[in-house]
Biopython code that builds the backbone (N, CA, C, O; Angstrom):
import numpy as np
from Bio.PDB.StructureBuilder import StructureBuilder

atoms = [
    (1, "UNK", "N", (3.063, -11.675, -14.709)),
    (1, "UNK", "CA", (4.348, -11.589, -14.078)),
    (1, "UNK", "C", (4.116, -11.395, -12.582)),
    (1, "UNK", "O", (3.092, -10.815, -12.221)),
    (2, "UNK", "N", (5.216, -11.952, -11.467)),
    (2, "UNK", "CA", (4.903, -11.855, -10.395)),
    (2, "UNK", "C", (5.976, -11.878, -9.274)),
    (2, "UNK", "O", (6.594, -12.941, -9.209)),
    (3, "UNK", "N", (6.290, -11.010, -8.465)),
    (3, "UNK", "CA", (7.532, -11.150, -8.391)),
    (3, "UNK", "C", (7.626, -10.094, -6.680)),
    (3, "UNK", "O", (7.106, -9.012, -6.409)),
    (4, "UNK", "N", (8.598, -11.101, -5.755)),
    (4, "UNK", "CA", (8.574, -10.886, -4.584)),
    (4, "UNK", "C", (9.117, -9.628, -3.671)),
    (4, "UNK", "O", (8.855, -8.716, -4.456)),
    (5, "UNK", "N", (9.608, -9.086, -2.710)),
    (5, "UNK", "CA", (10.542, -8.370, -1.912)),
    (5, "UNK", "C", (10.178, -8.596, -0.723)),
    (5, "UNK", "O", (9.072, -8.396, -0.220)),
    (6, "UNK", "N", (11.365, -9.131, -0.133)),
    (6, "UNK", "CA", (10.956, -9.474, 1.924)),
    (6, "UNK", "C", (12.324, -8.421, 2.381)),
    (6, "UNK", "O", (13.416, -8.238, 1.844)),
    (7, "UNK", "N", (11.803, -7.954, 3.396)),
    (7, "UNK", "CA", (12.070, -7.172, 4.299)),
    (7, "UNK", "C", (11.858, -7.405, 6.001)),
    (7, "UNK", "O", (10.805, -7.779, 6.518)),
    (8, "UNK", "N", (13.052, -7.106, 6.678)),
    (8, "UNK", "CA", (12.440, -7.463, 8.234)),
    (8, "UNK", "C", (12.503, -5.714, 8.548)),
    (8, "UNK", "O", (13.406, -4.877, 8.514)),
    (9, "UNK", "N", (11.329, -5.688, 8.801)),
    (9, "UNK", "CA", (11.403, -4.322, 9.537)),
    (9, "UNK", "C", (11.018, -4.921, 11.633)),
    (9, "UNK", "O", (10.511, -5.949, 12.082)),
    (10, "UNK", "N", (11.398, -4.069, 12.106)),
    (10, "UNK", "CA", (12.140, -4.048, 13.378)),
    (10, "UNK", "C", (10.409, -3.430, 14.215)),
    (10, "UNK", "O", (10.433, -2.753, 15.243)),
    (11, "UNK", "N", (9.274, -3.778, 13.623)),
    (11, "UNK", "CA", (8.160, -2.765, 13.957)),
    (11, "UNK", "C", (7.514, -4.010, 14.223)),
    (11, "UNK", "O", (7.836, -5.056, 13.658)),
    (12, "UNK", "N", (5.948, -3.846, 15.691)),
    (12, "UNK", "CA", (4.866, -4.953, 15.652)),
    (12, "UNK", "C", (4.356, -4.719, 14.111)),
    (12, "UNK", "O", (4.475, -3.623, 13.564)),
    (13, "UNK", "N", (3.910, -5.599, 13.616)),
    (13, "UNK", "CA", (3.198, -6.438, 12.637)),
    (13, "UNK", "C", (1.651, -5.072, 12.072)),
    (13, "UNK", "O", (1.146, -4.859, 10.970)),
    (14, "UNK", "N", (1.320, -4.314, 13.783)),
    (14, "UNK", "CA", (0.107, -3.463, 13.555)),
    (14, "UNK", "C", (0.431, -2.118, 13.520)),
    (14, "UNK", "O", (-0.400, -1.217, 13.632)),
    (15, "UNK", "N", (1.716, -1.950, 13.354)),
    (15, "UNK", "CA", (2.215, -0.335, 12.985)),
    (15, "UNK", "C", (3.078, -0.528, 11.655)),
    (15, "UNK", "O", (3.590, 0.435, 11.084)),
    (16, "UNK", "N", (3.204, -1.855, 11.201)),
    (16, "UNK", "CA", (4.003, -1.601, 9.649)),
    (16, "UNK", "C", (2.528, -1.916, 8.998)),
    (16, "UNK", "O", (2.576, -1.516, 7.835)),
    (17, "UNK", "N", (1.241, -2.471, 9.283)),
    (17, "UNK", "CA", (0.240, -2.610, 8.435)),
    (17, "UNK", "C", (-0.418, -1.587, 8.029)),
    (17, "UNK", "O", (-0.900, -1.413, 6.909)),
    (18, "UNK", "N", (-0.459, -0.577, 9.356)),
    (18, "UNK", "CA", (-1.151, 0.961, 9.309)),
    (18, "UNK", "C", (-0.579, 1.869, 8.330)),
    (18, "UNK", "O", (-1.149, 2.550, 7.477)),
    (19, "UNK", "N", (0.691, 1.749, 8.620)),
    (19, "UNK", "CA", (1.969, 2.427, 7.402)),
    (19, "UNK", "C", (1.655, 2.409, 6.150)),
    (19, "UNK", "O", (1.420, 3.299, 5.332)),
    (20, "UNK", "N", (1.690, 0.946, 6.089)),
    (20, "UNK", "CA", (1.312, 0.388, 4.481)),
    (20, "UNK", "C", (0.227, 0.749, 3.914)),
    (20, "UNK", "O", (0.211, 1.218, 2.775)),
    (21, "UNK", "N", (-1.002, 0.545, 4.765)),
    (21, "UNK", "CA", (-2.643, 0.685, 4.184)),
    (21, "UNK", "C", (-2.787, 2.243, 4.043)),
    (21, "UNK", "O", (-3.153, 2.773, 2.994)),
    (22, "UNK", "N", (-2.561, 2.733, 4.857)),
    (22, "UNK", "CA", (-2.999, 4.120, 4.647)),
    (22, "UNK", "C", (-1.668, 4.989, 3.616)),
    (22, "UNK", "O", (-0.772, 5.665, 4.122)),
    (23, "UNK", "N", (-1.823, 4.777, 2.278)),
    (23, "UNK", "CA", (-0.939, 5.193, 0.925)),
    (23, "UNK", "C", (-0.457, 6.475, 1.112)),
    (23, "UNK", "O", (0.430, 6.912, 0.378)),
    (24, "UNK", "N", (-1.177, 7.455, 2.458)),
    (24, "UNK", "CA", (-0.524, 8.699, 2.196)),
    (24, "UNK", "C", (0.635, 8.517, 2.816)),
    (24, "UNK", "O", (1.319, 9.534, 2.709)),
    (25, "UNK", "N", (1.251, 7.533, 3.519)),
    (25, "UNK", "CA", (2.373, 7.277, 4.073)),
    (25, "UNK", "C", (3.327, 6.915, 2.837)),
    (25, "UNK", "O", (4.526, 7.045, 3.084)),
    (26, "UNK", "N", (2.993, 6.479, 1.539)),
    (26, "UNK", "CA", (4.056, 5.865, 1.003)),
    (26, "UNK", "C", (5.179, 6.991, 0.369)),
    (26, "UNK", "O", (6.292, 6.521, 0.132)),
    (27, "UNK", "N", (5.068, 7.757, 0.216)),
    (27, "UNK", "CA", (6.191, 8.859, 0.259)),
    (27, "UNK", "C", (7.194, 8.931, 1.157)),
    (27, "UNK", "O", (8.292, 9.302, 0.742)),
    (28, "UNK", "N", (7.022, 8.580, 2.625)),
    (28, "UNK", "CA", (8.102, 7.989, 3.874)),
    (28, "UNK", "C", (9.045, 6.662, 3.589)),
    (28, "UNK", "O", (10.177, 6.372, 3.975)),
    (29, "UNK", "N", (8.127, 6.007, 2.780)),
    (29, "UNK", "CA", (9.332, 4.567, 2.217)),
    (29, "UNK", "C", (9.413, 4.363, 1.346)),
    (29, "UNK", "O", (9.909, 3.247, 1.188)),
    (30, "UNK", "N", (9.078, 5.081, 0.090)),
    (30, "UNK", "CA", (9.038, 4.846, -0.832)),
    (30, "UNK", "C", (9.365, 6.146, -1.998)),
    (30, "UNK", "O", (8.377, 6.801, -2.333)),
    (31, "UNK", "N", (10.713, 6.525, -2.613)),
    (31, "UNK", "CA", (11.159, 7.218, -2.977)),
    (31, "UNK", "C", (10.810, 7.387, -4.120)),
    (31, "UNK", "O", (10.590, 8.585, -4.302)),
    (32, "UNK", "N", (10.617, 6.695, -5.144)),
    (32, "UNK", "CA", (9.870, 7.165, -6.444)),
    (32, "UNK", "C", (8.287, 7.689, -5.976)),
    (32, "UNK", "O", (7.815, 8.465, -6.808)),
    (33, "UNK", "N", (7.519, 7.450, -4.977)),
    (33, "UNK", "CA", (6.702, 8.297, -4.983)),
    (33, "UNK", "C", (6.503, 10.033, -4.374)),
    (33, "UNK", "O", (6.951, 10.210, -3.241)),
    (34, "UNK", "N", (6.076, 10.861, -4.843)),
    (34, "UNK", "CA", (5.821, 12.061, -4.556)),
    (34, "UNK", "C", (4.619, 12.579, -3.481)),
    (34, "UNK", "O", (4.630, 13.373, -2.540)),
    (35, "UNK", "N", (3.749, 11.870, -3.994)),
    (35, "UNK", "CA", (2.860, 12.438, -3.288)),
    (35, "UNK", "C", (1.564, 11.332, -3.234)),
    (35, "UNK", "O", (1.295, 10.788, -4.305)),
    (36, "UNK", "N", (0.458, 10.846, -1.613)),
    (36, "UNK", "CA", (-0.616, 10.206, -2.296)),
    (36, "UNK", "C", (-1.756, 11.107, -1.730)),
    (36, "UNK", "O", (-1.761, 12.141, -1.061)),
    (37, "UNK", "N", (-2.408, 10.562, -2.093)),
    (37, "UNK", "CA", (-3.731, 11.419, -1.561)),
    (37, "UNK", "C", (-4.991, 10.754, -1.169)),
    (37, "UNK", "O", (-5.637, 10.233, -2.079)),
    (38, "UNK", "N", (-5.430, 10.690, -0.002)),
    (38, "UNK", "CA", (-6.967, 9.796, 0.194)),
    (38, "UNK", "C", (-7.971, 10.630, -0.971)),
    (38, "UNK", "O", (-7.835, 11.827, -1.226)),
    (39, "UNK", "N", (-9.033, 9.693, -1.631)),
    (39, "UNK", "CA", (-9.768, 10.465, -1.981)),
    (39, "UNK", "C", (-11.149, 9.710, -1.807)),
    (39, "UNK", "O", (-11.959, 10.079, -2.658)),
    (40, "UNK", "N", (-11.542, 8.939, -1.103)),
    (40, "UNK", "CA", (-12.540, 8.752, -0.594)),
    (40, "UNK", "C", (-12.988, 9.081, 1.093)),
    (40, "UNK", "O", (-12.161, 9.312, 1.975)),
    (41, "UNK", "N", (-14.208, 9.048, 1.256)),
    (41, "UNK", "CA", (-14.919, 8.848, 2.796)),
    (41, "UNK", "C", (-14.534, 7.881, 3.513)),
    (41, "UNK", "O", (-14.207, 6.762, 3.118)),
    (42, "UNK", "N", (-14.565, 8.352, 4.791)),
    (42, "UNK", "CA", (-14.235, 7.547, 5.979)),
    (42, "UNK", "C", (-12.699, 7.477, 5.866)),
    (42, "UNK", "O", (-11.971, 8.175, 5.160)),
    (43, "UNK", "N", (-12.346, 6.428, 6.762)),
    (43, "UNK", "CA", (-11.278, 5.991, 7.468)),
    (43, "UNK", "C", (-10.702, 4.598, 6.203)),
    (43, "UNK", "O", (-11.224, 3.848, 5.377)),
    (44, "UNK", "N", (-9.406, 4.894, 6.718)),
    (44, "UNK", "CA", (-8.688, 4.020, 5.713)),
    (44, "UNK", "C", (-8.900, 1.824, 6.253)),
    (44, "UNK", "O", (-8.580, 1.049, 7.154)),
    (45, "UNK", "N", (-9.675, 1.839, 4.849)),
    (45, "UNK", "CA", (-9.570, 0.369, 5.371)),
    (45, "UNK", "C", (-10.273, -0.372, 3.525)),
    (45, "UNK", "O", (-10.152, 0.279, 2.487)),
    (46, "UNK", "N", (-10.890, -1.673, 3.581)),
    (46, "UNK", "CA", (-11.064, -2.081, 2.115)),
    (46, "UNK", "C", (-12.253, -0.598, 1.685)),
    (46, "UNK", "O", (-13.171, 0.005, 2.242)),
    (47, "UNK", "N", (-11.632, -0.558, 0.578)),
    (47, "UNK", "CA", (-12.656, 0.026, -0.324)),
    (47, "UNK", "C", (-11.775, 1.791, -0.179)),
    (47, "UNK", "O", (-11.954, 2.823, -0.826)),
    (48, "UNK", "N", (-11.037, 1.535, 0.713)),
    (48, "UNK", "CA", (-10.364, 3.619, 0.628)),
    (48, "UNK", "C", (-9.817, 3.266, -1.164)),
    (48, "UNK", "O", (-9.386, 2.345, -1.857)),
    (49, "UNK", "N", (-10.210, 4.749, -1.246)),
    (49, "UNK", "CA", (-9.121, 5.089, -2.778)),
    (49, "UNK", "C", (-8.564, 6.220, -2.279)),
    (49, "UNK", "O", (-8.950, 7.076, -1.483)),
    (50, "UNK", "N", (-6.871, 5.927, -3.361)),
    (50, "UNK", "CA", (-5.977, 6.661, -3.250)),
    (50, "UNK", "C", (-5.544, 7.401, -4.794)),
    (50, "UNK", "O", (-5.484, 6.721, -5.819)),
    (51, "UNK", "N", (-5.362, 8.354, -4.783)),
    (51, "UNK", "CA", (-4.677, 9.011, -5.979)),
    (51, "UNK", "C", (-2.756, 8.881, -5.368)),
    (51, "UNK", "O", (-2.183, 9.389, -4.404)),
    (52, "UNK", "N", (-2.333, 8.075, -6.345)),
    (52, "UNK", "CA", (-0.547, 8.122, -5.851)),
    (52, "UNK", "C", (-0.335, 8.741, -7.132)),
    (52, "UNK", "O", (-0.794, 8.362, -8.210)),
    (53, "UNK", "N", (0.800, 10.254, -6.790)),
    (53, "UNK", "CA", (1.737, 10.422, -7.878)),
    (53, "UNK", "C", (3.108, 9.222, -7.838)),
    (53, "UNK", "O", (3.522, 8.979, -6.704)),
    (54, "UNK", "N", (3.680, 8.617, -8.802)),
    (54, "UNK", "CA", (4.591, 7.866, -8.757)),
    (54, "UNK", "C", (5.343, 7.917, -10.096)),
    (54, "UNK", "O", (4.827, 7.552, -11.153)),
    (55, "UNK", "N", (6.806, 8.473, -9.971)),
    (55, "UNK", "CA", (7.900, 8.737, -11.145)),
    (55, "UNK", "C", (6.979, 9.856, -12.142)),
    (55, "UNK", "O", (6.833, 9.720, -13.357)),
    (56, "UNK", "N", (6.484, 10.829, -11.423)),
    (56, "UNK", "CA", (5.444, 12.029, -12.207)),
    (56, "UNK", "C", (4.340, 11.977, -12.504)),
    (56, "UNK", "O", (3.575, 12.911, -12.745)),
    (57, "UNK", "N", (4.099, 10.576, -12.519)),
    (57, "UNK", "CA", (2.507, 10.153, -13.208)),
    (57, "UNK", "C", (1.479, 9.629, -11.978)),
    (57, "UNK", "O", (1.841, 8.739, -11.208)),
    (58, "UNK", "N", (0.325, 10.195, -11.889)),
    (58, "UNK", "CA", (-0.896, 9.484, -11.425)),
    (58, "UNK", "C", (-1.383, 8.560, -11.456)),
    (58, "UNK", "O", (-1.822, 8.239, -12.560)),
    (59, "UNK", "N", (-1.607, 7.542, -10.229)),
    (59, "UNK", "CA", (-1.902, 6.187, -10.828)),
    (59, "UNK", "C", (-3.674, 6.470, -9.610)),
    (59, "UNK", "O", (-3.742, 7.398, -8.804)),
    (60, "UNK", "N", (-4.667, 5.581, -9.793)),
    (60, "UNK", "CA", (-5.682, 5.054, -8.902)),
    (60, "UNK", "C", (-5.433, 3.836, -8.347)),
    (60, "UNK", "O", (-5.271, 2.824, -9.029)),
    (61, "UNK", "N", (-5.378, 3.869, -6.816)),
    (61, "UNK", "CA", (-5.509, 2.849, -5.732)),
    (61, "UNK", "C", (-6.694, 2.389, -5.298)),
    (61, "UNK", "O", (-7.515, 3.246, -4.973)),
    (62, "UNK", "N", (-6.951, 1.425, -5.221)),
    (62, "UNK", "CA", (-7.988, 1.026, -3.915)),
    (62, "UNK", "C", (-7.769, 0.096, -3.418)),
    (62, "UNK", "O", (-7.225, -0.675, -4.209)),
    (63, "UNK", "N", (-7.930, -0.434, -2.187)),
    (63, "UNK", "CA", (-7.981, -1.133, -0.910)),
    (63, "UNK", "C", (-8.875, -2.652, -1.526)),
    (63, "UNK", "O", (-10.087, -2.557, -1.329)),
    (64, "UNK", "N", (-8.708, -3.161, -1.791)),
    (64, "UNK", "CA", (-9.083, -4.138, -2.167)),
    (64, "UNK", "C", (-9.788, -5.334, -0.914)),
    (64, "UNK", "O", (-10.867, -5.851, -0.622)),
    (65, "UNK", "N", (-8.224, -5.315, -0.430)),
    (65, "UNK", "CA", (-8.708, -6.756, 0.694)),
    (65, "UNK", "C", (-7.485, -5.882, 2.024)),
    (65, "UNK", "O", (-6.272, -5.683, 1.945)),
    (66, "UNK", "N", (-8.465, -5.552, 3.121)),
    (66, "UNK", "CA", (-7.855, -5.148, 4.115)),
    (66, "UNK", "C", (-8.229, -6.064, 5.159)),
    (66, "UNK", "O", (-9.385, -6.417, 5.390)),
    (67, "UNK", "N", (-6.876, -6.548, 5.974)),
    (67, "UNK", "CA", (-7.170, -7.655, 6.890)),
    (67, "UNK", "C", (-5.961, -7.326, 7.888)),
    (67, "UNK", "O", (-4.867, -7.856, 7.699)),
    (68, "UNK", "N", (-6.107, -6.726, 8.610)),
    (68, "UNK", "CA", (-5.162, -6.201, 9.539)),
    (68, "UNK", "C", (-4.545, -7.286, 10.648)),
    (68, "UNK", "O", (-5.430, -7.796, 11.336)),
    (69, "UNK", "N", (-3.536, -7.618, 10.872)),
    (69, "UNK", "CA", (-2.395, -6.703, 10.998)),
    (69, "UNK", "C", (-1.275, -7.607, 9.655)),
    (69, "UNK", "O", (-0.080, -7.392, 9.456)),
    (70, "UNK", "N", (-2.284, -8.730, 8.841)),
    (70, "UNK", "CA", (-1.527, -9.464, 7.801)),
    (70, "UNK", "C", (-1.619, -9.175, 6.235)),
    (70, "UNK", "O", (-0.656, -9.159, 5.469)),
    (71, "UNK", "N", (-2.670, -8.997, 5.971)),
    (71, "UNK", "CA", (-3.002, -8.378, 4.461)),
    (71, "UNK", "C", (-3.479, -7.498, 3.983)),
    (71, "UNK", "O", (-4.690, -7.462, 4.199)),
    (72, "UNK", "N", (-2.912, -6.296, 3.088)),
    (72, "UNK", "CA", (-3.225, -5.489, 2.304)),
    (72, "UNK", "C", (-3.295, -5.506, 1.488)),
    (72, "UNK", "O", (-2.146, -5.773, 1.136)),
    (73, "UNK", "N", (-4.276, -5.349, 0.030)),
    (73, "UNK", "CA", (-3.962, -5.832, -1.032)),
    (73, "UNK", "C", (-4.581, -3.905, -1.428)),
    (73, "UNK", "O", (-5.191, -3.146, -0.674)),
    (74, "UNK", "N", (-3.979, -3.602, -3.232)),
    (74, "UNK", "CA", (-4.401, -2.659, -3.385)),
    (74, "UNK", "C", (-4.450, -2.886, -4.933)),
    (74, "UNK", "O", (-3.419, -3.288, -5.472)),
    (75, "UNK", "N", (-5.593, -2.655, -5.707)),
    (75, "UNK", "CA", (-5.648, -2.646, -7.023)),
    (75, "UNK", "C", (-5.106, -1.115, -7.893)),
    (75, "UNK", "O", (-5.561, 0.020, -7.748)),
    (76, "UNK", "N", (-4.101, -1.535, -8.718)),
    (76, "UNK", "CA", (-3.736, 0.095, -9.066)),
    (76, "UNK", "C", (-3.927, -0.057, -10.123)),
    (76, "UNK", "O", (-3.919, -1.205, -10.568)),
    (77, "UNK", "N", (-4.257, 1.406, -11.228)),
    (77, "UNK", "CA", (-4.689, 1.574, -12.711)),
    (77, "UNK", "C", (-4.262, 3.271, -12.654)),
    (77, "UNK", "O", (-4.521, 4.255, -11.961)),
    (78, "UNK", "N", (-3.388, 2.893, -13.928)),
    (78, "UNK", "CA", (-3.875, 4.567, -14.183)),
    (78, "UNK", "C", (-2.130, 4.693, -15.377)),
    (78, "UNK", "O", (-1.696, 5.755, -15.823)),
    (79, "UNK", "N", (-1.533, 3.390, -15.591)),
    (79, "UNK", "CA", (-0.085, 3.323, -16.099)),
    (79, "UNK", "C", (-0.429, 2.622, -17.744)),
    (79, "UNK", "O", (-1.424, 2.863, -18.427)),
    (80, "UNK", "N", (0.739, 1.696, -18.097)),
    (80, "UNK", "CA", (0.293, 1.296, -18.714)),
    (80, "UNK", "C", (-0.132, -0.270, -18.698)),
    (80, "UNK", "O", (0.028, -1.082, -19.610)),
    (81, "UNK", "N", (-0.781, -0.503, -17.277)),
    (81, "UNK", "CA", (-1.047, -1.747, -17.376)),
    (81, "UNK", "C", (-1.457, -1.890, -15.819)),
    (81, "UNK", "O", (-0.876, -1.373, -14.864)),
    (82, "UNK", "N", (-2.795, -2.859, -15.796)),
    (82, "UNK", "CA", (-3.348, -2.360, -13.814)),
    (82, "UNK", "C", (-2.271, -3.534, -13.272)),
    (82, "UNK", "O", (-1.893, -4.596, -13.767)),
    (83, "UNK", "N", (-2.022, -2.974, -12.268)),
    (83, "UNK", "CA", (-1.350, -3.975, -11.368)),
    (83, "UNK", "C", (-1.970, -4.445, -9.930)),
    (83, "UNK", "O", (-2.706, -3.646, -9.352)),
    (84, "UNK", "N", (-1.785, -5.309, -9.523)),
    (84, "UNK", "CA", (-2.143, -5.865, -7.796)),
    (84, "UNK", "C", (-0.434, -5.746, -6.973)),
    (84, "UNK", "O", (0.766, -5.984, -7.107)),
    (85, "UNK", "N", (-1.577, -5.140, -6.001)),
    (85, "UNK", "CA", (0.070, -5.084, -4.601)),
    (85, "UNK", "C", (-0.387, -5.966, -3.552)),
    (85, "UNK", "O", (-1.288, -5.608, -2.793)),
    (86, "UNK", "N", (0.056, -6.858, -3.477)),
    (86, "UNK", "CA", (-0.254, -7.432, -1.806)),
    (86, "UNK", "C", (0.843, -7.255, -1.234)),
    (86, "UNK", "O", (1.983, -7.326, -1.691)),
    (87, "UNK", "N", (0.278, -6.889, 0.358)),
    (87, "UNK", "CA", (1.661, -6.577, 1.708)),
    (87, "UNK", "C", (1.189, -7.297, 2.426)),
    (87, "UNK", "O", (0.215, -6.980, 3.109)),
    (88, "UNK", "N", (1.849, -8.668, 2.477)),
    (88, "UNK", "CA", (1.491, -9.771, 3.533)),
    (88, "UNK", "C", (2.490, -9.272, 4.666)),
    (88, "UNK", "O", (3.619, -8.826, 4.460)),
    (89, "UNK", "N", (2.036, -9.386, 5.565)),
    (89, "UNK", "CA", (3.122, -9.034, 7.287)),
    (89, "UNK", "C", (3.296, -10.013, 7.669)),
    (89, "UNK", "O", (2.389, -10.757, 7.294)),
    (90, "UNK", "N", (4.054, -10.539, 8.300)),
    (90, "UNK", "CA", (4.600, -11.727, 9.419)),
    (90, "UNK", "C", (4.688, -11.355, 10.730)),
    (90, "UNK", "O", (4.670, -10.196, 11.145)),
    (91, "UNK", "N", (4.821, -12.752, 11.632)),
    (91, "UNK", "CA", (5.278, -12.546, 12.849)),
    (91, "UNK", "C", (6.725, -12.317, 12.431)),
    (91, "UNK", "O", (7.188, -12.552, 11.315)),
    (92, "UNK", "N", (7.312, -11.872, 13.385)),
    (92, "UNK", "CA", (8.783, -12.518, 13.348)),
    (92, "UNK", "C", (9.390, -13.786, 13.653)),
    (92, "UNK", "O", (9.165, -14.332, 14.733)),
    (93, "UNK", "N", (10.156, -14.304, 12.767)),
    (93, "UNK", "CA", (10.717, -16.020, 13.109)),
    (93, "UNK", "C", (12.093, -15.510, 13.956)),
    (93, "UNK", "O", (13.005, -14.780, 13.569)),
    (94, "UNK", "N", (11.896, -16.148, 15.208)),
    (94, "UNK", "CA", (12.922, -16.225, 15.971)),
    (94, "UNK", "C", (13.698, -17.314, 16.113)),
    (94, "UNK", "O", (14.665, -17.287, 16.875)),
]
sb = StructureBuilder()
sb.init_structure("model")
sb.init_model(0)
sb.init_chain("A")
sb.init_seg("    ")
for serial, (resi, resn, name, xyz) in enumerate(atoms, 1):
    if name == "N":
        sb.init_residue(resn, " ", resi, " ")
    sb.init_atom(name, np.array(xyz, "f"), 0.0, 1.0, " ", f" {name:<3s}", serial, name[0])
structure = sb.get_structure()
C-alpha cells in the first residue's frame, strides 16, 4: 500500500528537512506522537536511530537515505507491520 500527503509549508527547503530528519522534532507537527528519542551516536543524518512513542506504542526508526535539503527516508518497525517514510522537499513552484 502506498499513499501520498503534500503540503506547502512557507519554510527554505533546509529548515523543513532538518525538522523532518531529526525525529525528536516530530512531536511539534505531529500530534499522535508523544515523544522521540535519538538513540544512536553522532549527529543526525543516514544511519541515526530513533525510538518514536506514537498513539502509546514504541516504534524503531532509522535514517535510511539522508540527502539534504530533498530526501529523507526512515525505515520504521516495532507495530504491526514495518513501514517506509519518505519526505521528499521541493522548491517552491511559482
Amino acid at each position: 500500500m502506498k499513499f501520498a500527503v503534500e503540503s506547502d509549508i512557507a519554510r527554505p527547503p533546509e529548515d523543513v528537512y532538518a525538522k523532518i530528519a531529526d525525529a525528536r522534532n516530530e512531536p511539534d507537527w505531529n500530534t499522535q506522537v508523544s515523544r522521540s528519542d535519538l538513540v544512536s551516536d553522532g549527529p543526525v543524518g543516514q544511519g541515526s536511530r530513533f525510538v518514536t512513542v506514537n498513539r502509546g506504542k514504541p516504534y524503531d526508526a532509522t535514517i535510511t537515505t539522508a540527502r539534504s535539503p530533498e530526501l529523507c527516508v526512515f525505515e520504521v518497525s516495532g507495530g504491526a507491520f514495518d513501514i517506509t517514510t519518505s519526505f521528499e522537499i521541493g522548491r517552491a513552484h511559482v
